[in-house]
C-alpha positions in Angstrom: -29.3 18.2 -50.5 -30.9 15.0 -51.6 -33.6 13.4 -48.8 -31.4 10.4 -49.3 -28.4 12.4 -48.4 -29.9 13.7 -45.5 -30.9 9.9 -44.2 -27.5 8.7 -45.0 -25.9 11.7 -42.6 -28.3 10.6 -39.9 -27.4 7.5 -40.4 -24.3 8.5 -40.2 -24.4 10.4 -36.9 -25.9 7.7 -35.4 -22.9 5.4 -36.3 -20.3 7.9 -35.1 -22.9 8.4 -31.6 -22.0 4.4 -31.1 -18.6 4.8 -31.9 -18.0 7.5 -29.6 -20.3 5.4 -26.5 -18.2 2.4 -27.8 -15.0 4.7 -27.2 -16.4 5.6 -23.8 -17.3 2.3 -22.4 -13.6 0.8 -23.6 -12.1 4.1 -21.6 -14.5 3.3 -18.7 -13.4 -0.2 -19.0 -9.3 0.8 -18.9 -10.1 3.2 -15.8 -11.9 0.1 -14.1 -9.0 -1.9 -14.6 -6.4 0.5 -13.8 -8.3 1.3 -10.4 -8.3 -2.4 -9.8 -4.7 -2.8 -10.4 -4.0 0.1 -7.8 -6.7 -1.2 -5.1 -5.0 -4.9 -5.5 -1.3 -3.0 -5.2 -2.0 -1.4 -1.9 -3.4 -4.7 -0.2 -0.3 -6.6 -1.3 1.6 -3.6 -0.2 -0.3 -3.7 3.2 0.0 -7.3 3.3 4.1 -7.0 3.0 4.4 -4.4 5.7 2.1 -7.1 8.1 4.4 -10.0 7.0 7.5 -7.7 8.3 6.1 -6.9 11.5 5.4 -11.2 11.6 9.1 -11.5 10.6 10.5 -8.7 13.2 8.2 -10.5 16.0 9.0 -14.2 15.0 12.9 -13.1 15.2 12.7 -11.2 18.4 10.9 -14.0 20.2 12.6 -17.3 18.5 15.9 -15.5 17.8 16.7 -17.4 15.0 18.7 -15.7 12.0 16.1 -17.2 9.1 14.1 -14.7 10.4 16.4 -12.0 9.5 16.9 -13.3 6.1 12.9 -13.7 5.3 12.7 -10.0 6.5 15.3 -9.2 4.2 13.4 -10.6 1.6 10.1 -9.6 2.7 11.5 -5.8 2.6 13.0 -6.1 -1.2 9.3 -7.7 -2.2 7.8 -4.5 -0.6 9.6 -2.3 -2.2 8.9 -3.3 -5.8 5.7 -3.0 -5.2 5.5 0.2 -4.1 7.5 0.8 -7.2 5.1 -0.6 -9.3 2.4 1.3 -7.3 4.5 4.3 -8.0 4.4 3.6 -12.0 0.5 2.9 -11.9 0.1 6.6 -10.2 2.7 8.3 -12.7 0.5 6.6 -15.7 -2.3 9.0 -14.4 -0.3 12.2 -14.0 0.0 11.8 -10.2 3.6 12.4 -9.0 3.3 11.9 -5.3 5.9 12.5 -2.6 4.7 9.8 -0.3 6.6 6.9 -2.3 10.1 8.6 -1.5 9.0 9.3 1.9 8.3 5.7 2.0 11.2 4.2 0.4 13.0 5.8 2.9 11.5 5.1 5.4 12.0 1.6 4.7 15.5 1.8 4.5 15.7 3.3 8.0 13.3 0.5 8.9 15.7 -2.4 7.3 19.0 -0.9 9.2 17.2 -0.3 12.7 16.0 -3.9 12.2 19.8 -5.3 11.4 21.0 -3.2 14.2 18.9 -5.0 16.4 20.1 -8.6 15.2 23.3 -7.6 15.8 22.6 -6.9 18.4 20.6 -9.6 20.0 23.8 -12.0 18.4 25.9 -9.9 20.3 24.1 -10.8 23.2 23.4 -14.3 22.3 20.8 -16.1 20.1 20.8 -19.4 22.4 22.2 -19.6 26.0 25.7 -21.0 25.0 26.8 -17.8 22.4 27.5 -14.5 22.6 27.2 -12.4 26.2 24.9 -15.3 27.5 27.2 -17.5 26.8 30.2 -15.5 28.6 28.1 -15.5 31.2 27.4 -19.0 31.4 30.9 -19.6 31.1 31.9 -16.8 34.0 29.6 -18.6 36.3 30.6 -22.2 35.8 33.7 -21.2 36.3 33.2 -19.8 39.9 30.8 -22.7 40.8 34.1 -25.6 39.5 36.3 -23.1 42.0 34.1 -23.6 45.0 33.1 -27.3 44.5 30.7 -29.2 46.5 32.4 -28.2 50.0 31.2 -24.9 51.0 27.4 -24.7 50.6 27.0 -21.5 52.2 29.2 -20.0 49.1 27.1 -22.6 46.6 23.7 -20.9 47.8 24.4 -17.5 47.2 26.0 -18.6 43.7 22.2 -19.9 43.0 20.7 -16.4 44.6 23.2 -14.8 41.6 21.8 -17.1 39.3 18.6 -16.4 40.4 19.1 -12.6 39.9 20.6 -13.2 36.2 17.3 -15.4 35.6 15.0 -13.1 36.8 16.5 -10.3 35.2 16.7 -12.1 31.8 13.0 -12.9 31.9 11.7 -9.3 33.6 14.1 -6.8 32.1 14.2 -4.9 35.3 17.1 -3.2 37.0 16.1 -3.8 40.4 17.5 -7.9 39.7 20.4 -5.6 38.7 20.9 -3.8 42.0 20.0 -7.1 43.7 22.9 -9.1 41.5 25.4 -6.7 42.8 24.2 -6.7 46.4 24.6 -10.7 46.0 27.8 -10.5 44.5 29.4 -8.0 47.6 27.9 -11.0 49.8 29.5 -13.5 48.1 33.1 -11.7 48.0 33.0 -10.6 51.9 32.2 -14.2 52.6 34.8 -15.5 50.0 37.3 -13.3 51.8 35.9 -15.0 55.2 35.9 -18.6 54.3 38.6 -21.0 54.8 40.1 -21.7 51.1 43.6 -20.8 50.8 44.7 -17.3 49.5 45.4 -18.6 46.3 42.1 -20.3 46.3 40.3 -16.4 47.8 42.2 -15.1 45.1 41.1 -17.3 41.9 37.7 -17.0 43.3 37.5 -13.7 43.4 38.5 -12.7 39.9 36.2 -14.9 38.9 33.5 -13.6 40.6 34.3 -10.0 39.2 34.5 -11.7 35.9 31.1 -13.1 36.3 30.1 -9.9 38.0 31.9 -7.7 34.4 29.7 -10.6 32.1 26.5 -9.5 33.8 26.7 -6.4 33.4 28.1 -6.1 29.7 24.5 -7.9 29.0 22.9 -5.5 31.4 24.4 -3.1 28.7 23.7 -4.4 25.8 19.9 -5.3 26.6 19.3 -1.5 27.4 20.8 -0.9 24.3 18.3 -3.5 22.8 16.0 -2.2 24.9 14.3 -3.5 27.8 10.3 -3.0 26.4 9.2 -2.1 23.0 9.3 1.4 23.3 12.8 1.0 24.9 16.2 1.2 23.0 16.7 0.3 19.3 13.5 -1.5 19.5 11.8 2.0 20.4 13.5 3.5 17.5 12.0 0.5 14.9 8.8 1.1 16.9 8.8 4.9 15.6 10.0 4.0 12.1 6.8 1.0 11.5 4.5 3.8 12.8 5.8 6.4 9.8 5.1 3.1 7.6 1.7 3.1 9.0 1.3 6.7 8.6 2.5 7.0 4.8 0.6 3.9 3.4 -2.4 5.7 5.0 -1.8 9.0 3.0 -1.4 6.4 -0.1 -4.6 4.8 0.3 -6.3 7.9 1.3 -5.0 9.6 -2.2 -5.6 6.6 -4.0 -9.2 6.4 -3.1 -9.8 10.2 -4.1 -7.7 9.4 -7.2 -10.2 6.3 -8.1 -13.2 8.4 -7.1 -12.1 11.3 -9.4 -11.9 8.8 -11.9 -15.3 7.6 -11.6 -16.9 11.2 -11.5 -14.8 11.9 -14.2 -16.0 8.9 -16.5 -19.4 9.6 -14.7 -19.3 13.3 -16.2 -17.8 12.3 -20.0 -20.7 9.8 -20.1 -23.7 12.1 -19.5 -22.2 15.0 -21.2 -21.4 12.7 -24.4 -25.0 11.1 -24.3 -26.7 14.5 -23.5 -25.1 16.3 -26.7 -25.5 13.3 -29.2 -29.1 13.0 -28.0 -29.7 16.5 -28.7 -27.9 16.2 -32.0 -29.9 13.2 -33.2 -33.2 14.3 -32.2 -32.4 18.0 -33.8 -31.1 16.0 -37.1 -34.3 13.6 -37.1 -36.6 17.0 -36.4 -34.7 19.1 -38.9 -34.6 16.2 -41.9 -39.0 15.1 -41.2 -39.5 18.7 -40.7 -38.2 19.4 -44.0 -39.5 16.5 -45.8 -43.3 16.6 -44.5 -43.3 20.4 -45.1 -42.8 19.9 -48.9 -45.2 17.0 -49.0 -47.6 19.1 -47.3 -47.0 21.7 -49.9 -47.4 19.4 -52.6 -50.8 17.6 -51.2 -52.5 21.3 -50.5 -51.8 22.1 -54.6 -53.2 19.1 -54.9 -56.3 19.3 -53.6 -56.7 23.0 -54.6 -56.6 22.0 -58.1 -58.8 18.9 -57.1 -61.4 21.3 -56.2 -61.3 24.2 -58.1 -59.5 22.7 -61.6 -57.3 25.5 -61.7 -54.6 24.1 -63.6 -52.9 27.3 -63.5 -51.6 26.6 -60.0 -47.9 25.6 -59.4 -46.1 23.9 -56.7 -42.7 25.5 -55.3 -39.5 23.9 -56.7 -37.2 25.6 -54.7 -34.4 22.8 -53.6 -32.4 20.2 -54.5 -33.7 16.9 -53.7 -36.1 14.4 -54.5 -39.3 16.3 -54.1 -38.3 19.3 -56.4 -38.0 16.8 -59.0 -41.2 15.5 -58.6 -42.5 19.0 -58.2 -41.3 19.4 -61.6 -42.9 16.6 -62.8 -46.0 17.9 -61.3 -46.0 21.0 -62.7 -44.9 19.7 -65.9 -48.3 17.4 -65.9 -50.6 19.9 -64.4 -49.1 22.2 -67.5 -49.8 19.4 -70.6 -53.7 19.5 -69.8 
C-alpha cells in the first residue's frame, strides 16, 4: 500500500472521527432540547393544576359562575398538555401509566367540582336566589304577618335570624339546635298571643315554612359540606391530592428519564472518543512505524556501503509503496558502479 495511501486513510479516519463527534454533539444537542421541552411541560402542567385550585377557591368564596367557566377552561388547557407531555415521553420509548391515571383523575376532579356549583346555586350564589333566597322570602313573610305590634314576637323573629346568620357564617349545628329551640318559642307564644285564629293560623304556617327553608339549607350545606374536608368539598379535597400525588410520580420519572439521558450521552461520548483515540493513535503508530523502519533500512545500507564500499550490498524491496521504488532505484545505482 502506497505511503500516500496510507496518509490519505488517516486522513480519512480522522474526518470520519469528526463526523461521528459532530453526530454526537447534534444527538447531545436533540436530547438537551427534548429534556427542556419535558422540564418546561411539567411546570406549565404544575402551573395549570395551581390555577385550578385559584379557580375552585375564587368560586367557593365569591360564588360567582365565571369562576366555573375559567375552571372549565383551565381543566381542558391542562389536559393537552399532559397530552403533549404524554407524546414527548412516547417519542423516548416510555409508555407510562401515570397519564391515564391522571386523565382520570381529572375528570373525577371536573364533575366533583360541577357538583359542587350545583350545588352552591342550589343553595344560592347571592342572598336573594336559590335556598337563601326561600329563606329570605319565608322570613319576610312571617315578619309582614306580625307587623310592628307585637315586639315580643318581632324579637325572637331577630333571635331566628340571628341563628340563620350565625349558622351561615360558622357552619355549626349547634345554631341549628338553637334555631329550632327559637322557633318552638316563637309558635307557643304565637299560640299565646292575642291575633285572631286566622291570624295564629297564617302565622304559623309560615313559621314552619320558614322553619322547612332553614333546614332544606341546613341540608344542602352538609351536602356541600360544612369544612373542606366535609361533604363534596371533602371528596374534591381527596381527588386534588391524587393530582398532587400523580404529577409527583411524573416529575419523579421524568427526572430519572432526563438523568438516564445524560449518563447515557455521557457514556456514548467517552466510549466514542476513547475507541477513535485508540484508533488514530494505533493508525499514526502503525503508518511512522512502517515508514521510519524502511528509511532506517535504507540509511544503515547506506552507510555500510559508505564505509566499507561494498557495492555488493542490497537494500530489501519487499512492498508496495514509495520506498520499494526508490529501493529499486538504489540498488539499480549501487549495481551500475
Amino acid at each position: 500500500m502506497l505511503i500516500k495511501h496510507k496518509l490519505i486513510a488517516n486522513t480519512g479516519l480522522l474526518v470520519l472521527a469528526m463526523v461521528l463527534m459532530l453526530g454526537l454533539l447534534a444527538y447531545a444537542s436533540n436530547a438537551l432540547q427534548h429534556d427542556i421541552k419535558v422540564a418546561t411541560n411539567i411546570g406549565q402542567i404544575e402551573s395549570s393544576v395551581l390555577e385550578l385550585r385559584r379557580d375552585e377557591k375564587d368560586f367557593l368564596a365569591r360564588k360567582e359562575l365565571k369562576y366555573s367557566i375559567q375552571f372549565t377552561k383551565d381543566i381542558q388547557e391542562l389536559q393537552q398538555q399532559i397530552n403533549l407531555l404524554q407524546q414527548s415521553f412516547e417519542n423516548s420509548g416510555l409508555q407510562l401509566s401515570e397519564f391515564a391515571a391522571m386523565q382520570a383523575i381529572l375528570t373525577t376532579y371536573h364533575k366533583h367540582f360541577q357538583t359542587i356549583v350545583a350545588t352552591q346555586q342550589r343553595i344560592g350564589l347571592t342572598p336573594t336566589d336559590g335556598l337563601y333566597g326561600e329563606l329570605r322570602k319565608a322570613v319576610h313573610n312571617v315578619e309582614s304577618l306580625i307587623g310592628d305590634s307585637n315586639f315580643q314576637l318581632r324579637s325572637e323573629v331577630l333571635q331566628l335570624r340571628r341563628n340563620e346568620k350565625d349558622f351561615m357564617l360558622r357552619l355549626d349545628d349547634k345554631y341549628v339546635e338553637r334555631f329550632k329551640a327559637n322557633l318552638e318559642r316563637l309558635a307557643n307564644n304565637i299560640s299565646n298571643s292575642d291575633f285572631s285564629l286566622e291570624e295564629k293560623s297564617q302565622l304559623s304556617e309560615s313559621a314552619t315554612s320558614y322553619q322547612a327553608a332553614f333546614l332544606k339549607l341546613v341540608t344542602a350545606q352538609k351536602q356541600l359540606g360544612y369544612h373542606a374536608k366535609d361533604g363534596l368539598l371533602g371528596e374534591m379535597r381527596t381527588t386534588v391530592h391524587q393530582v398532587d400525588g400523580v404529577l409527583k410520580k411524573l416529575i419523579s420519572k421524568s427526572e430519572q428519564m432526563m438523568s438516564e439521558h445524560v449518563s447515557f450521552v455521557d457514556f456514548v461520548a467517552y466510549t466514542l472518543f476513547g475507541v477513535i483515540l485508540i484508533l488514530g493513535v494505533s493508525a499514526a503508530w502503525v503508518i511512522s512505524h512502517n515508514i521510519l523502519t524502511r528509511i532506517t533500512s535504507l540509511k544503515n545500507v547506506m552507510e555500510h556501503i559508505a564505509d566499507t564500499n561494498d557495492l555488493t550490498t542490497k537494500v530489501d524491496v519487499s512492498g508496495r509503496d514509495e520506498l520499494t521504488d526508490m529501493s529499486k532505484v538504489f540498488n539499480q545505482m549501487v549495481t551500475s558502479f
